[in-house]
N, C-alpha and C positions, 0 to 999 in steps of 0.2 A: 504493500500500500504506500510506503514513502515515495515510492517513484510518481504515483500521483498529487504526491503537492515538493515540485523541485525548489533545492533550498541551492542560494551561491554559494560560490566556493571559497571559503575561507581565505586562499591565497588572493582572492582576487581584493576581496575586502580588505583584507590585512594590506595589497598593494595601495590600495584610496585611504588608508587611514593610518595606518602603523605611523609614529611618531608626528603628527599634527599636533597641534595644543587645542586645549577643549573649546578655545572660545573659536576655533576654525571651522569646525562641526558643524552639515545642515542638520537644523532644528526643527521637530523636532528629535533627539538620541537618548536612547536608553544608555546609560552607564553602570559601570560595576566596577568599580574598588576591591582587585585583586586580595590588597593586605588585609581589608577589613573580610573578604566574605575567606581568606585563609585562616583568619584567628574565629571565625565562630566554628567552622567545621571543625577543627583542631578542640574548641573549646568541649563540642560535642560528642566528639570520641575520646576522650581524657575523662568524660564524668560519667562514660560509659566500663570503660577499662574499669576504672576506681569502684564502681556499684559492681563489677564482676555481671553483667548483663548486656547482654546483644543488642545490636542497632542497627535497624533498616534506615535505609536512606530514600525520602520522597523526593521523585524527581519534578512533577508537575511544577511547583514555581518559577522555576529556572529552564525547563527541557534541553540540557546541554551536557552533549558527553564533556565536556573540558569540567561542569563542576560535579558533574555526576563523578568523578574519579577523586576531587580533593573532596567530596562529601565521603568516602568509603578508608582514603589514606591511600597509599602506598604500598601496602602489605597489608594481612588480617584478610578475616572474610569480607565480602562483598556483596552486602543482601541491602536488594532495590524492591521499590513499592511503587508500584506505578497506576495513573488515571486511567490512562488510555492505551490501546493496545499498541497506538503508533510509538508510542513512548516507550513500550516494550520490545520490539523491532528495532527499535534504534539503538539500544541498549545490548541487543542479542551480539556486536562485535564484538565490546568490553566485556562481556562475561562472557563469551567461547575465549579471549586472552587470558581472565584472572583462570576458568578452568583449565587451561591447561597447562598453565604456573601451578597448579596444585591449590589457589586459592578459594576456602569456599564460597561461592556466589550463586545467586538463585534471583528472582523475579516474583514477587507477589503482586495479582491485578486486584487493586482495591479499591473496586467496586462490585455488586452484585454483578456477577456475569451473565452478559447478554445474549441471548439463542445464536443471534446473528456471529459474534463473535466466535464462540467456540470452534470452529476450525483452524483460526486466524493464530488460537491459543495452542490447539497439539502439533502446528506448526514450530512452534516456535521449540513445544515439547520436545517434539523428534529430535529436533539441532544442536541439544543440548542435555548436559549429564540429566539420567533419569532425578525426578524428583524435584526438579531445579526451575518448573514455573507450578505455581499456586492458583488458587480460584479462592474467593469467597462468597458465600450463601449466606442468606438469610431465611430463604423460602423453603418448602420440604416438596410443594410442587416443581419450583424452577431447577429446586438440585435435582430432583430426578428426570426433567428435559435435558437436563446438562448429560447426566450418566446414560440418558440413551442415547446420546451421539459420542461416547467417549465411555465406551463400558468398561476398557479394556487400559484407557490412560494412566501412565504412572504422572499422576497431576496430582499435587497436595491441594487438602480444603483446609481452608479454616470456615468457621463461623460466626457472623459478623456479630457483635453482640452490642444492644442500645444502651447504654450506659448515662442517657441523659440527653444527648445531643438532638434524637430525634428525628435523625433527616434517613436514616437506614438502620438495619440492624434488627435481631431483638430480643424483647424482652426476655428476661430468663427469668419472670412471672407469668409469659404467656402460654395457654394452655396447647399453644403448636410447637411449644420449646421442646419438649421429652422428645416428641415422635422426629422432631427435627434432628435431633444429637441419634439418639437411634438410628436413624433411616443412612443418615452419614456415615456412622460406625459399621454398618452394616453393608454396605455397599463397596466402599473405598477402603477398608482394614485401617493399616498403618498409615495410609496416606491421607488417613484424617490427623494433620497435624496441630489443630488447640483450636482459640478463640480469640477474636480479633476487635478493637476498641475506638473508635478516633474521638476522642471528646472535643469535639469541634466547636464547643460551646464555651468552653476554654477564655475564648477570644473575648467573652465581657466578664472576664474577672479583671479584679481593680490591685491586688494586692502581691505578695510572696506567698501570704498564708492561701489564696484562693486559688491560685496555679496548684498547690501543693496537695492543696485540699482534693482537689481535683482530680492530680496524679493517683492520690491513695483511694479515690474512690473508685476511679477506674483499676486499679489492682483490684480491690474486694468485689467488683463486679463481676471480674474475669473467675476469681476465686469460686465467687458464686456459679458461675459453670458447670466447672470442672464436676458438681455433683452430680449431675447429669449423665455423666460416660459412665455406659456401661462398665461395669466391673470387669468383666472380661477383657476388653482393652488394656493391650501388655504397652501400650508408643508411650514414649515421656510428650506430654503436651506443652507446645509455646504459649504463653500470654503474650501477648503483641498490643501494646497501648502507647497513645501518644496524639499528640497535638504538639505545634511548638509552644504555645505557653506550657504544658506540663510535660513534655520532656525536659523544657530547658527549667523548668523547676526543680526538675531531678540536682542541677548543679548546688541550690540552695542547699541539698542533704549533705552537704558536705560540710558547710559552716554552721552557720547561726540559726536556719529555719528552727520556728518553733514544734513544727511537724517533724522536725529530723527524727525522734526517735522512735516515733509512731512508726515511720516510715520503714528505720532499719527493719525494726521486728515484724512487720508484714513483709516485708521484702525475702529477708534470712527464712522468713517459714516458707511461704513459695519457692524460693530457691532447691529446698531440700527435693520437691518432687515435680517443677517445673523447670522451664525454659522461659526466661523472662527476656522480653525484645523491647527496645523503645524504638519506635518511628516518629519523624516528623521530617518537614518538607522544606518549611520558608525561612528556617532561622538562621541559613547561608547569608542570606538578600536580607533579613528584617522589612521590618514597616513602622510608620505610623500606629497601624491598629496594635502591633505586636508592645511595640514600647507604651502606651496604653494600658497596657497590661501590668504593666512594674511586677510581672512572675520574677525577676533579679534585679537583683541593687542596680541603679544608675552608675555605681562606682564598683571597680575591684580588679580581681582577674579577667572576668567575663561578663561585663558593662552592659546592661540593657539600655539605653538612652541612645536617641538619634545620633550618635557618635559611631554609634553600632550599624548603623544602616548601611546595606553596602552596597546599593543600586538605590541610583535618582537619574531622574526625566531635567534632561538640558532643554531650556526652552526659550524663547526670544521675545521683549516686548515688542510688541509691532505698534502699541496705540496707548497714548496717556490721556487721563482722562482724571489729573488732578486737580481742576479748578470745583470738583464735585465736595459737598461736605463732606462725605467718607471718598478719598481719594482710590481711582481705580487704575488699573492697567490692564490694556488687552495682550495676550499671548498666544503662543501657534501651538497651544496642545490643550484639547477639549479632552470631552469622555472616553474617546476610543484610543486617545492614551496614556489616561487618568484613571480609567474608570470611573464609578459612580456608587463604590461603596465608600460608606461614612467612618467617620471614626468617633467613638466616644466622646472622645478627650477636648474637642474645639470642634467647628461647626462647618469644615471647609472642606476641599479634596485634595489639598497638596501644600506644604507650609515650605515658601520660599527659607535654603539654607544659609548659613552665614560664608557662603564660601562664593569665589573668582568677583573677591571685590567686596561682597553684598555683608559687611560686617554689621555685629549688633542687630542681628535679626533672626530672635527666638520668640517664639509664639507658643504661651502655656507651656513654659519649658519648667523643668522640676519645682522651682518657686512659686510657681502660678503665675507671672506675669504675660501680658498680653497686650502684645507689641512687637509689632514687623509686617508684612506680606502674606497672605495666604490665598491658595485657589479659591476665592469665594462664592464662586459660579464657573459650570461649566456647559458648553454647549457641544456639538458634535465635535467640529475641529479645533474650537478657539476654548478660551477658558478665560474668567476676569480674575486678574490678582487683587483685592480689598485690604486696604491697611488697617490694621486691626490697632489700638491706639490713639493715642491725642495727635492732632492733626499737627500739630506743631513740632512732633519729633521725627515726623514721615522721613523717612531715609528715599530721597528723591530715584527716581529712575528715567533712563534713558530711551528713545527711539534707537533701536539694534542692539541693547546690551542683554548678553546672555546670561540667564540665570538656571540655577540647581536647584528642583523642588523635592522633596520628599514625597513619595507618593504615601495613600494610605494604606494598600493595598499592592504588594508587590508580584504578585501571583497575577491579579488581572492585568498592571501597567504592562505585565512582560507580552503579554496576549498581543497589545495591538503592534510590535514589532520583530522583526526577519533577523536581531543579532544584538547584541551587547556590544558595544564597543567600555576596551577594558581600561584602567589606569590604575596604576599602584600606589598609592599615597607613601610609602616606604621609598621608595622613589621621586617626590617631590609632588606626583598626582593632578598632573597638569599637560599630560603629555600620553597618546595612547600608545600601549604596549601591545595588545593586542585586540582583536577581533571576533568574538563565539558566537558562532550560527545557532539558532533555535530551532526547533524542530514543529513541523507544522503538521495541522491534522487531527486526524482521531483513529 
């Protein structure tokens, strides 16, 4: 299927763009901050090492082999979680390379799987060591559509389980749970491998203790399971949970959370007779909605705060419009790429940063002050910047000067473009180093 949406070739990009400076860029460009999206993956495999527990890597925010490899490391196993099937295809060269270095790597599609798809899946099956692509169910009808086109596939299930979030999954109070875990166990043996969690709801907690809270509740969810399997079933089962705010809450358990000890001792008693995974996706790129969150200190080893963001939308004023009482500016990047989800925290869709010039402009930054530029409207291609502030401190702007916005949402802004263009702030971060195609499709 990738042959149906062709993507350019890296080199050719890398020739139009490799070493330009950021304000030479047409606008508007996706950016990514090498140094900053290297220190969260790093920070994310370090507090996975230290808990003694496995970590799938979500590819959908980014769809890019270049960060799909610094999200897994260097070495160690190499377990992906993927949206969409295209996203799994594209993945299928790096894991036939980690397999046959000896490293473990495998593929989980984590979403209920779709009739249509299933061929798309024991494709991928054949091409690679047995075991090594997953499905998830919720349903007791749809998994046994699933097993009669694939009666015979060495394909792992998990089963999705609703832990709060609501959007899939389920209950393990609902009275189709038993015959579900049954009908699975019965069918697929061993290659029923656990039960699966995204607490996606994650995203309006306010605190440390609410990420954390959050975390342990989705353990005792999964816990809650495991009662279910049959007695006969000789497989050690995975729990697989995670969001980025409750994964990277997991890094809290190290220091000061007031959950930390709760936390060990559910964690140390699953251990004994599970397989504990955390997945999450966005916490390479961050966002807006994510730092919103304060799931970690704004300061430390592993900084939650716009500091931490490591992909922003370059954008260009084209039209001032500050003789207005609230002073506005027009820019060349609307919804489609911006998107148009909100953020808790202030009432915009993208907060102009303090950087290529634009100093003293933080908007609801950890003090609560309120004061700088932010997307205050956006329409399809264009978008108004609203100075948020007494008018009198307006930090002026220019006809052609480019500015750095923080999106809210880094998963949708990646949507509306063809590649990342990269800079490495360790490097001075004003100069591009490279160029990462994203992957298109479904």
């Amino acid at each position: 299927m990738a042959a149906n949406y062709p993507l350019p070739t890296t080199l050719s990009l890398q020739t139009q763009f490799v070493g330009l400076k950021l304000d030479e860029l047409p606008t508007p460009s996706l950016i990514l901050d090498l140094a900053i999206v290297k220190r969260n993956c790093k920070a994310m495999l370090d507090v996975c090492s230290t808990l003694g527990v496995d970590f799938r890597a979500h590819v959908k925010s980014h769809k890019t082999t270049e960060l799909s490899k610094l999200q897994v490391g260097p070495a160690g196993p190499a377990h992906f979680v993927v949206s969409t099937l295209l996203e799994a295809e594209h993945l299928l060269p790096f894991v036939l390379q980690c397999q046959s270095q000896g490293r473990a790597s495998s593929i989980l599609y984590g979403v209920p799987v779709s009739q249509s798809g299933v061929p798309r899946l024991l494709n991928l099956a054949r091409k690679l060591a047995p075991g090594s692509i997953s499905i998830i169910v919720d349903n007791v009808d749809a998994f046994l559509k699933y097993h009669q086109q694939a009666p015979d596939a060495d394909v792992g299930v998990y089963i999705k389980i609703d832990t709060g979030y609501h959007r899939a999954g389920i209950e393990t109070t609902s009275p189709k749970f038993p015959e579900l875990v049954e009908t699975v166990v019965q069918k697929v043996g061993e290659n029923f491998k656990g039960f699966y969690s995204h607490y996606g709801h994650s995203y309006g907690g306010s605190s440390e203790d609410d990420a954390a809270t959050g975390l342990i509740a989705e353990l005792r969810g999964l816990e809650e399971a495991t009662a279910a399997v049959p007695k006969e079933f000789r497989g050690k089962l995975v729990l697989t949970v995670g969001a980025t705010p409750t994964a990277t809450a997991a890094q809290n358990m190290l220091s000061h959370s007031s959950k930390a000890g709760e936390f060990e001792e559910l964690l140390g008693k699953l251990k004994e007779k599970h397989t504990i995974e955390l997945h999450a996706g966005v916490y390479p790129l961050l966002d807006l909605q994510q730092v919103a969150t304060h799931a970690r200190p704004p300061t430390g080893h592993a900084p939650l705060s716009k500091t931490a963001i490591g992909s922003k939308l370059l954008v260009e004023v084209v039209s001032l419009y500050d003789e207005k009482e609230k002073p506005e500016a027009l820019i060349s990047a609307g919804s489609l790429a911006l998107g148009r989800e909100p953020c808790k925290s202030y009432p915009g869709w993208g907060i102009v940063t303090n950087e290529l010039g634009n100093k003293h402009n933080d908007v609801y930054d950890e003090r609560g002050e309120k004061i700088g530029w932010i997307v205050g409207r956006v329409s399809q291609e264009h978008g108004i910047l609203t100075w948020e502030g007494v008018k009198a401190q307006m930090k002026p702007l220019t006809i052609g000067e480019k500015l750095l916005i923080w999106p809210n949402h880094a998963c949708v802004a990646g949507a509306g473009f063809g590649w990342y263009v990269v800079v490495d702030s360790e490097k001075g971060g004003d100069s591009i180093v490279d160029v990462w195609v994203r992957w298109k499709g479904w």
